[in-house]
Z-matrix of the N, CA and C atoms (Angstrom, degrees):
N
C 1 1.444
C 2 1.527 1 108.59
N 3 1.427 2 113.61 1 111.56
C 4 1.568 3 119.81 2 -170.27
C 5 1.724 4 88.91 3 -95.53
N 6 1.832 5 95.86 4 152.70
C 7 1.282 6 93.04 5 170.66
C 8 1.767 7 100.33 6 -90.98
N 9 1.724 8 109.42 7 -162.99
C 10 1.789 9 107.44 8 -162.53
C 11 1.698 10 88.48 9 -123.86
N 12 1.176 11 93.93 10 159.21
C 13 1.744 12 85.32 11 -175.30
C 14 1.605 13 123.57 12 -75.98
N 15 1.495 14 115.60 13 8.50
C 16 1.691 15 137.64 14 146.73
C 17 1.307 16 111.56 15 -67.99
N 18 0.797 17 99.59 16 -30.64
C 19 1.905 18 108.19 17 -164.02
C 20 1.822 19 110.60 18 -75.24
N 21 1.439 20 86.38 19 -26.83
C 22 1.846 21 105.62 20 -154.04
C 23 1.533 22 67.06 21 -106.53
N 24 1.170 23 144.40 22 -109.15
C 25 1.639 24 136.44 23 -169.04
C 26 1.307 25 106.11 24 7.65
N 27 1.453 26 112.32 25 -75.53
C 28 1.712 27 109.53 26 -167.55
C 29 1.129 28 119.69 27 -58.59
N 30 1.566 29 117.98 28 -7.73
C 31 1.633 30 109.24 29 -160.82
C 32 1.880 31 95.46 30 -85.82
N 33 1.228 32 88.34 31 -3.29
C 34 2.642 33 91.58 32 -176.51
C 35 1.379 34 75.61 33 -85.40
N 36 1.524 35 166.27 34 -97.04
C 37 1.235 36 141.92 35 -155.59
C 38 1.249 37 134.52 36 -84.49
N 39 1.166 38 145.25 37 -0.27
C 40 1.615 39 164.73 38 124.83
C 41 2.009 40 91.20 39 30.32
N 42 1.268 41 97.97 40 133.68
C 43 1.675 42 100.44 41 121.54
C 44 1.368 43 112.98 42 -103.19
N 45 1.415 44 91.63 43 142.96
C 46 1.767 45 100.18 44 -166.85
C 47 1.771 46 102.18 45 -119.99
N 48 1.159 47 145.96 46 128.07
C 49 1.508 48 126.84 47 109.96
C 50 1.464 49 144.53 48 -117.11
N 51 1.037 50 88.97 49 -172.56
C 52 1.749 51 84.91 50 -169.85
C 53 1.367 52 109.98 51 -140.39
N 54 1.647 53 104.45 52 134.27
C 55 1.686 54 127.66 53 -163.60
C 56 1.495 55 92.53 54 -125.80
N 57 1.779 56 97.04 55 147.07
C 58 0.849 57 131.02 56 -165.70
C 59 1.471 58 128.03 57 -129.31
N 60 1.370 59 160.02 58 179.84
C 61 1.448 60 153.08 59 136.02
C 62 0.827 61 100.19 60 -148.52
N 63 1.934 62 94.47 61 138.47
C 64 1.550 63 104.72 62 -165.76
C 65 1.766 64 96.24 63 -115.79
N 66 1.188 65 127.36 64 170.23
C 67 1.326 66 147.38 65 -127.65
C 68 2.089 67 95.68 66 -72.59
N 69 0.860 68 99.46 67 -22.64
C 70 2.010 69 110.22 68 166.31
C 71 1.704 70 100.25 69 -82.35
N 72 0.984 71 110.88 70 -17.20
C 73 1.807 72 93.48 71 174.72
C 74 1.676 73 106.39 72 92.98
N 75 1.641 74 116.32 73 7.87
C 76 1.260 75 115.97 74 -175.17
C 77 1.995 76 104.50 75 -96.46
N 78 1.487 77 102.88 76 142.05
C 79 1.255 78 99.99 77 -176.69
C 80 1.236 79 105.31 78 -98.91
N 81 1.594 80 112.30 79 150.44
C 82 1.756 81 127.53 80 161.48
C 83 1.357 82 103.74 81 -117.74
N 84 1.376 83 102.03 82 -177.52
C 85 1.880 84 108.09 83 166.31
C 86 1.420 85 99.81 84 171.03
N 87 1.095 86 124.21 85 154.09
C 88 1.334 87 161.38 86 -138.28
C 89 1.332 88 120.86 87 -130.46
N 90 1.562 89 129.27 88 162.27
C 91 1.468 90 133.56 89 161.55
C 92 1.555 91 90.26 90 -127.06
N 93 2.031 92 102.26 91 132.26
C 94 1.335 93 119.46 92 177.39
C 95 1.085 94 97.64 93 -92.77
N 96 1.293 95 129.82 94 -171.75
C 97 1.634 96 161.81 95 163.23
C 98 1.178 97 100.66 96 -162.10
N 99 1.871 98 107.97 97 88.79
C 100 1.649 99 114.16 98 146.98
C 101 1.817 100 96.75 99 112.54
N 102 1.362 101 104.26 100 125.42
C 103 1.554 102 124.46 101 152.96
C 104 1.220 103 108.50 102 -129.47
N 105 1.666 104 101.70 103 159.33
C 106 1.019 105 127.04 104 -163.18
C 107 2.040 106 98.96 105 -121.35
N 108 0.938 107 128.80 106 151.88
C 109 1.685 108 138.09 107 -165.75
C 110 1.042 109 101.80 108 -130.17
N 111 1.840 110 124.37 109 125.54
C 112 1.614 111 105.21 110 -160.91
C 113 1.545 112 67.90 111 -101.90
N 114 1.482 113 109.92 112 -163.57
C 115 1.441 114 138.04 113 -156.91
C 116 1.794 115 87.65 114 -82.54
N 117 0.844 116 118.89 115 -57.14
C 118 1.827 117 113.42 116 -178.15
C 119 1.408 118 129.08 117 -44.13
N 120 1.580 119 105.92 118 -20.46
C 121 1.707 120 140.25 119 -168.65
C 122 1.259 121 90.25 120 56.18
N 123 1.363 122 164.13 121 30.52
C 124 0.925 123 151.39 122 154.10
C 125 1.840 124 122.32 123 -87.20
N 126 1.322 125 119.82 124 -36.56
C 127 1.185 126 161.26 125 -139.68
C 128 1.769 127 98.75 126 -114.62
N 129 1.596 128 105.11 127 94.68
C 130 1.467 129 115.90 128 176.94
C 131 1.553 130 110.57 129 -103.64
N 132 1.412 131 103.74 130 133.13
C 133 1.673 132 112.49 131 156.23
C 134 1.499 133 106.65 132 -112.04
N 135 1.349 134 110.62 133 107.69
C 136 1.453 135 126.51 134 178.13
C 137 1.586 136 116.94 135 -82.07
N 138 1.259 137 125.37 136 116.36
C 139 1.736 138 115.13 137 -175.04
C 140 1.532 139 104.79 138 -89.81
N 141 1.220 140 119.79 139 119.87
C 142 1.384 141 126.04 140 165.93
C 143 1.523 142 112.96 141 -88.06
N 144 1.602 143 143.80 142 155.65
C 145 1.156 144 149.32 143 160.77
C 146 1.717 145 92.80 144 -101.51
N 147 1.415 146 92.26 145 171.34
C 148 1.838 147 121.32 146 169.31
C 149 1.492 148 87.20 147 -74.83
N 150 1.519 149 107.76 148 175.04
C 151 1.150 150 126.32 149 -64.06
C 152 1.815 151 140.15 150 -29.10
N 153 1.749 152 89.98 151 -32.29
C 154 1.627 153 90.67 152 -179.38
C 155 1.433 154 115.05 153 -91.91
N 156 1.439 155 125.85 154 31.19
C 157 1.373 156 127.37 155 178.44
C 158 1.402 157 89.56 156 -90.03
N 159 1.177 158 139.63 157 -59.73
C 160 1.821 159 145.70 158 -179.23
C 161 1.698 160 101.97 159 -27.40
N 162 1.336 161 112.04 160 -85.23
C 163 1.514 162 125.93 161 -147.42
C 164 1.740 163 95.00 162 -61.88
N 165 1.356 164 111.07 163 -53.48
C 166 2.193 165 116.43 164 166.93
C 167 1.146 166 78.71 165 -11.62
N 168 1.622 167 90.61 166 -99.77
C 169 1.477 168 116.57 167 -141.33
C 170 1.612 169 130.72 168 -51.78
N 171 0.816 170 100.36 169 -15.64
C 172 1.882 171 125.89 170 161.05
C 173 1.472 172 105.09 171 -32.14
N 174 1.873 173 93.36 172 -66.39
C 175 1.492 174 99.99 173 -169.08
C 176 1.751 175 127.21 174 -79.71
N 177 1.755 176 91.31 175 9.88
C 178 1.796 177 111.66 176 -159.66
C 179 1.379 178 115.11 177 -97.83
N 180 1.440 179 117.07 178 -20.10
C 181 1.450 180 145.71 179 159.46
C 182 1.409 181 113.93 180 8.22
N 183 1.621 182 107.14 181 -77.00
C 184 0.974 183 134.92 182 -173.05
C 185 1.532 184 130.92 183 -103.96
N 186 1.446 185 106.53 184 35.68
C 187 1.248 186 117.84 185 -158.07
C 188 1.285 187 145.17 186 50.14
N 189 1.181 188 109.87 187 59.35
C 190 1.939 189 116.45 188 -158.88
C 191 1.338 190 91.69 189 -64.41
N 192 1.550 191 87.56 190 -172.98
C 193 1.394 192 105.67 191 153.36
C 194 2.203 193 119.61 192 -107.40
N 195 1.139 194 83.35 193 149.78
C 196 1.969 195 84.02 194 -175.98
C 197 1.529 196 105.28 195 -113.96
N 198 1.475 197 109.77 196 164.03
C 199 1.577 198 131.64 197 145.28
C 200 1.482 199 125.64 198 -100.05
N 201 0.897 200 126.12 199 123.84
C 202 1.313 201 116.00 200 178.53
C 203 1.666 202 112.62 201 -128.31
N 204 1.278 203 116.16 202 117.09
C 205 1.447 204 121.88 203 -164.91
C 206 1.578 205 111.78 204 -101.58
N 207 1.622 206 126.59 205 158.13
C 208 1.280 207 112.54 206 -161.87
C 209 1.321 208 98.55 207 -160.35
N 210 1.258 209 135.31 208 86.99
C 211 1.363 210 133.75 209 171.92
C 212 1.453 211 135.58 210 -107.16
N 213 1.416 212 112.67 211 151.10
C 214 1.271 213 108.50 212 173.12
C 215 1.536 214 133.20 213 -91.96
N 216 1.485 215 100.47 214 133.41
C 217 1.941 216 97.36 215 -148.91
C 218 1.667 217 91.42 216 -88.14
N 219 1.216 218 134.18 217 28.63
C 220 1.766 219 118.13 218 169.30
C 221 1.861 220 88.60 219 -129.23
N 222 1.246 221 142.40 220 -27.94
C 223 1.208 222 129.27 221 -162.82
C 224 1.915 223 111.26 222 -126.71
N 225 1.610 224 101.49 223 -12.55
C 226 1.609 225 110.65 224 167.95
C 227 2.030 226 92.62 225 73.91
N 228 1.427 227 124.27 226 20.84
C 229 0.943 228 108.77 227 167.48
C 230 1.610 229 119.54 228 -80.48
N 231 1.433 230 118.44 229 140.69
C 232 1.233 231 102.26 230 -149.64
C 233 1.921 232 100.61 231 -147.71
N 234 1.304 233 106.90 232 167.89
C 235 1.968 234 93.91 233 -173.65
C 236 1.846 235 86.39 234 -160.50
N 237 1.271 236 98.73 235 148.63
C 238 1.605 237 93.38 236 165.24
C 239 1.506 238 97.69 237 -141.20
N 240 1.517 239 100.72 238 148.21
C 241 1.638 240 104.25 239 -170.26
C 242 1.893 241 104.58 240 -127.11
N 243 1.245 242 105.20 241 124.80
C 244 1.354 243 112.60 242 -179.83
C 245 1.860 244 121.47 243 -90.78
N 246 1.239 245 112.43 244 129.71
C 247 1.614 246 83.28 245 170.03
C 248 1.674 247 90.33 246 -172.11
N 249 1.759 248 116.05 247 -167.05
C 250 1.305 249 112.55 248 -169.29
C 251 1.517 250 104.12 249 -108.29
N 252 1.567 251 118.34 250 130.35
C 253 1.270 252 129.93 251 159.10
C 254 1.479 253 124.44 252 -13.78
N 255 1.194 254 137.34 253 94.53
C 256 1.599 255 121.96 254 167.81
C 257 1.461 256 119.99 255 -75.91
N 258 1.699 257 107.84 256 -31.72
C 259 1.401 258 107.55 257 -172.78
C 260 1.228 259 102.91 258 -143.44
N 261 1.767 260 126.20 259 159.27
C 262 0.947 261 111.37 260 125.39
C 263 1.597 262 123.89 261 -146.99
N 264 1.034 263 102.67 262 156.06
C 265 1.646 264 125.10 263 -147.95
C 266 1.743 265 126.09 264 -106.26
N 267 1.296 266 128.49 265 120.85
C 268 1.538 267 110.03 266 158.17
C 269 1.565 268 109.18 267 -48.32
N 270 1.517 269 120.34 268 127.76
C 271 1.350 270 119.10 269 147.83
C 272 1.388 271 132.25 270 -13.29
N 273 1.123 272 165.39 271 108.25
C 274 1.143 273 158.69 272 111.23
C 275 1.019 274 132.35 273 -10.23
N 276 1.751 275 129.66 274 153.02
C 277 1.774 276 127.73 275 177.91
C 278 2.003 277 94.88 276 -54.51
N 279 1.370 278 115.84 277 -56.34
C 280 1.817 279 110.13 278 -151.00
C 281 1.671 280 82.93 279 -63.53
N 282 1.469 281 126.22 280 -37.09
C 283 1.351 282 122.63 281 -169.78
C 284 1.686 283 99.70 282 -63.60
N 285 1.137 284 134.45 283 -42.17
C 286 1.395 285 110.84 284 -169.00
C 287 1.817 286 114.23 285 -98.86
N 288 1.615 287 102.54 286 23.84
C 289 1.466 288 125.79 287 -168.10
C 290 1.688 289 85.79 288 -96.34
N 291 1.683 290 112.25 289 -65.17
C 292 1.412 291 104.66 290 -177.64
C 293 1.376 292 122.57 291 -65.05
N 294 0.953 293 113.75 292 -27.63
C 295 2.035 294 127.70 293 177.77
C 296 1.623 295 97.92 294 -65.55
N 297 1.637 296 126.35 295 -33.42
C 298 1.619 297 117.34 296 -173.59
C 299 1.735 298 86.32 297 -64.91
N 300 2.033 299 104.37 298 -57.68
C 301 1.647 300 90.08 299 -138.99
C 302 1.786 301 102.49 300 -77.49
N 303 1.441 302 140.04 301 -2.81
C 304 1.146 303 141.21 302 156.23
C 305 1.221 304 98.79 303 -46.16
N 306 1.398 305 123.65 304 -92.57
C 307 1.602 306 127.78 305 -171.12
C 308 2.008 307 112.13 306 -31.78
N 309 1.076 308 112.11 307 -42.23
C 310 1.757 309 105.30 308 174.91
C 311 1.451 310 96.58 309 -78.28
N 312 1.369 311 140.41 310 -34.15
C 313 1.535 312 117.98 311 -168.47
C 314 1.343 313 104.31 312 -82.64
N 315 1.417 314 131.70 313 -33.05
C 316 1.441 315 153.37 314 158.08
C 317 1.790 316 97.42 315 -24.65
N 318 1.228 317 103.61 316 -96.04
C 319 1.779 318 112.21 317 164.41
C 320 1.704 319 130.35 318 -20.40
N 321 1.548 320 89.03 319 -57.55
C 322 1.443 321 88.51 320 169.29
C 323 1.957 322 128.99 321 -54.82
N 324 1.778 323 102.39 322 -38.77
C 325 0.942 324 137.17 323 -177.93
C 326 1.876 325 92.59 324 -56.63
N 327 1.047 326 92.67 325 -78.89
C 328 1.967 327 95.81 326 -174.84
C 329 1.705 328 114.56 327 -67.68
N 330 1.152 329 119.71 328 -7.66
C 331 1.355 330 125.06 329 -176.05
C 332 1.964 331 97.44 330 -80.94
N 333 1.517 332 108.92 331 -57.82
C 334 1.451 333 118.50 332 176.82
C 335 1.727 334 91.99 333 -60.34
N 336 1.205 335 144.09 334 -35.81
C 337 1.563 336 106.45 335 169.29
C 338 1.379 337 121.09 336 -84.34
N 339 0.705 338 129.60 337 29.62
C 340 1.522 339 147.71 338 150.41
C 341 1.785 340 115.30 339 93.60
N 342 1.870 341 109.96 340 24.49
C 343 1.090 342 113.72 341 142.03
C 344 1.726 343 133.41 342 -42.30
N 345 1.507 344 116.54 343 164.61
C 346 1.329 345 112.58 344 -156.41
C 347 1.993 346 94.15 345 -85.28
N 348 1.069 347 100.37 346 137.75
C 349 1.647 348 99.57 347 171.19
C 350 2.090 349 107.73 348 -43.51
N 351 1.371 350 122.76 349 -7.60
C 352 1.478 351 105.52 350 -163.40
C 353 1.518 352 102.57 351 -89.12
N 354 1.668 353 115.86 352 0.48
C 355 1.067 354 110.53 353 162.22
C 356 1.416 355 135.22 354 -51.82
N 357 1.350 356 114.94 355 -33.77
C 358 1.420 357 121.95 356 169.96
C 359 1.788 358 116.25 357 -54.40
N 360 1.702 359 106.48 358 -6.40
C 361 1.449 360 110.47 359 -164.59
C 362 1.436 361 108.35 360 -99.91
N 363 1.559 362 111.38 361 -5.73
C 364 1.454 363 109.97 362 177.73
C 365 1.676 364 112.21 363 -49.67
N 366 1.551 365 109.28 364 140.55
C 367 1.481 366 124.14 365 175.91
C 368 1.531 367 98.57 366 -83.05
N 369 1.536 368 108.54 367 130.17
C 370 1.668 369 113.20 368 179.16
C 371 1.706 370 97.70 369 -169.56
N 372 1.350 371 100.28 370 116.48
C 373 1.232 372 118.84 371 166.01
C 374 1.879 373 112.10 372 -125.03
N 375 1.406 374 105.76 373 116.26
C 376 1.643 375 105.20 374 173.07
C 377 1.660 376 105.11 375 -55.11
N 378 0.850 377 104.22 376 141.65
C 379 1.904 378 120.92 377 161.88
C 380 1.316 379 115.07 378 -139.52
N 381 1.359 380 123.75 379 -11.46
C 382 1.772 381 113.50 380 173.59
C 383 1.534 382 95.40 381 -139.07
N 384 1.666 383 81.53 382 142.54
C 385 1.764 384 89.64 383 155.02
C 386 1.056 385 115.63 384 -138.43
N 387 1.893 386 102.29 385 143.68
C 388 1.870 387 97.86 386 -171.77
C 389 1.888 388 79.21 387 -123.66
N 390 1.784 389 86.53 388 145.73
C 391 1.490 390 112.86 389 163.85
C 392 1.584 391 128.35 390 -117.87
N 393 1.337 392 106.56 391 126.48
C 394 1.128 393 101.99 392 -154.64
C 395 1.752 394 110.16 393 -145.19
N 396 1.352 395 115.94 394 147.02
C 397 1.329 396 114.81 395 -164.72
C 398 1.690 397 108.70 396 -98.38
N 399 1.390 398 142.27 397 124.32
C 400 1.161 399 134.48 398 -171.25
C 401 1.679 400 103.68 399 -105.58
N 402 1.541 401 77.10 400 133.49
C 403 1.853 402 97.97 401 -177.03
C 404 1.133 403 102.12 402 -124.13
N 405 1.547 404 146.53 403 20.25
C 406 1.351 405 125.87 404 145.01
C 407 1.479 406 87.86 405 -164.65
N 408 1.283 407 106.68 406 148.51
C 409 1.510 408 137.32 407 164.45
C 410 1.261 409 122.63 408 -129.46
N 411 1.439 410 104.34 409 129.35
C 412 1.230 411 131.44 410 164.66
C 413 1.672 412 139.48 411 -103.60
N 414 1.304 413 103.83 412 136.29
C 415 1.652 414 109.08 413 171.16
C 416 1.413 415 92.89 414 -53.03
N 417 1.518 416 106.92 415 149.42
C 418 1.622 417 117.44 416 146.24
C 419 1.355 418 109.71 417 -150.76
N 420 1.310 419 122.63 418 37.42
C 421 1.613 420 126.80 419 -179.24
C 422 1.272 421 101.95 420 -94.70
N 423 1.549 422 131.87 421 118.61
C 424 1.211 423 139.81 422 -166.95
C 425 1.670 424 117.11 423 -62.92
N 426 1.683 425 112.35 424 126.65
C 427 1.000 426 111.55 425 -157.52
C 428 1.344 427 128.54 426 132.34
N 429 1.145 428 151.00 427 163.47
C 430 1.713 429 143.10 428 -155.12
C 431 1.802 430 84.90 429 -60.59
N 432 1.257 431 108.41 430 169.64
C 433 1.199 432 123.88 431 -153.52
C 434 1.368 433 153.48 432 28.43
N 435 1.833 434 94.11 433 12.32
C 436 1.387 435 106.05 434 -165.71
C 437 1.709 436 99.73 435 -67.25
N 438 1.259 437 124.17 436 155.22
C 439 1.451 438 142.57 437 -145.83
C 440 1.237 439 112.55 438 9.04
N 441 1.985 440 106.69 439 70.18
C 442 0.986 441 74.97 440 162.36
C 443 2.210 442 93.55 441 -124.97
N 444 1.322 443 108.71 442 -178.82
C 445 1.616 444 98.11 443 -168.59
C 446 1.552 445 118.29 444 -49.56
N 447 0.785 446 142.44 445 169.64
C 448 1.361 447 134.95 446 173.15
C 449 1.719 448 113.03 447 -127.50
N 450 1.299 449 127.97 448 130.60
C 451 1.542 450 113.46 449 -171.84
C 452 1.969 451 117.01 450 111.53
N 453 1.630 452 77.59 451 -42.42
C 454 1.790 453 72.58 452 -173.74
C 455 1.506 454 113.51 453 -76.39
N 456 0.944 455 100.06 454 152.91
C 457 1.731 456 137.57 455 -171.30
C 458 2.077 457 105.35 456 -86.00
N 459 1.154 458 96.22 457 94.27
C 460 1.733 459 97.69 458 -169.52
C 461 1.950 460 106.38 459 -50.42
């Protein structure tokens, strides 16, 4: 499941998180700042911050499976992509390079809908990265087709 080159656009302003289940079958999930699109578009590096980078990744160990959600904060267009963990990682410098400029285009994004400028003041430092391969995508933009697959061929 490739993402579309809209798909890969929205993910520089997205609200993003990312859900998890860890080996009891109990779910967590998270708010990211910043993915990364490997060359296949299939192939996500998701940046998590502290506090909810800990409790995720707990359940990521052993290669779970994830959700990863991605919306747009002026039109609520929205997609969530499921698939299995390949890695996961301390953050990196280029990793906390894309997590800065997400979070300012993020801001800018909600500031022009007439959020308060102190959004730009949120505290966010990446510390984990999970990589992960997506094998099904879904609509989740509210409205006829919301969940339903996206891509497949009837």
């Amino acid at each position: 499941m490739e993402l579309t080159d809209h798909q890969i656009e929205m993910l520089g302003t997205s609200v993003m998180f990312f859900g998890a289940v860890d080996g009891a079958g109990r779910p967590d999930c998270g708010r990211c700042f910043g993915a990364k699109v490997h060359p296949d578009r299939k192939t996500l590096r998701v940046l998590l911050p502290r506090p909810w980078a800990g409790s995720v990744v707990a359940g990521l160990r052993d290669g779970g499976w994830v959700a990863f959600s991605f919306a747009n904060a002026t039109n609520y267009e929205s997609f969530q992509a499921k698939g299995r963990v390949i890695r996961v990682e301390t953050a990196n410098d280029e990793d906390r390079e894309i997590a800065a400029r997400h979070k300012a285009r993020f801001a800018d994004t909600v500031i022009s809908t007439g959020s308060h400028e102190s959004a730009r003041d949120y505290v966010y430092r990446a510390e984990v990265a999970i990589t992960f391969e997506i094998q099904q995508l879904f609509c989740q933009t509210p409205g006829p087709g919301a969940g339903d697959p996206v891509g497949e061929k009837p």
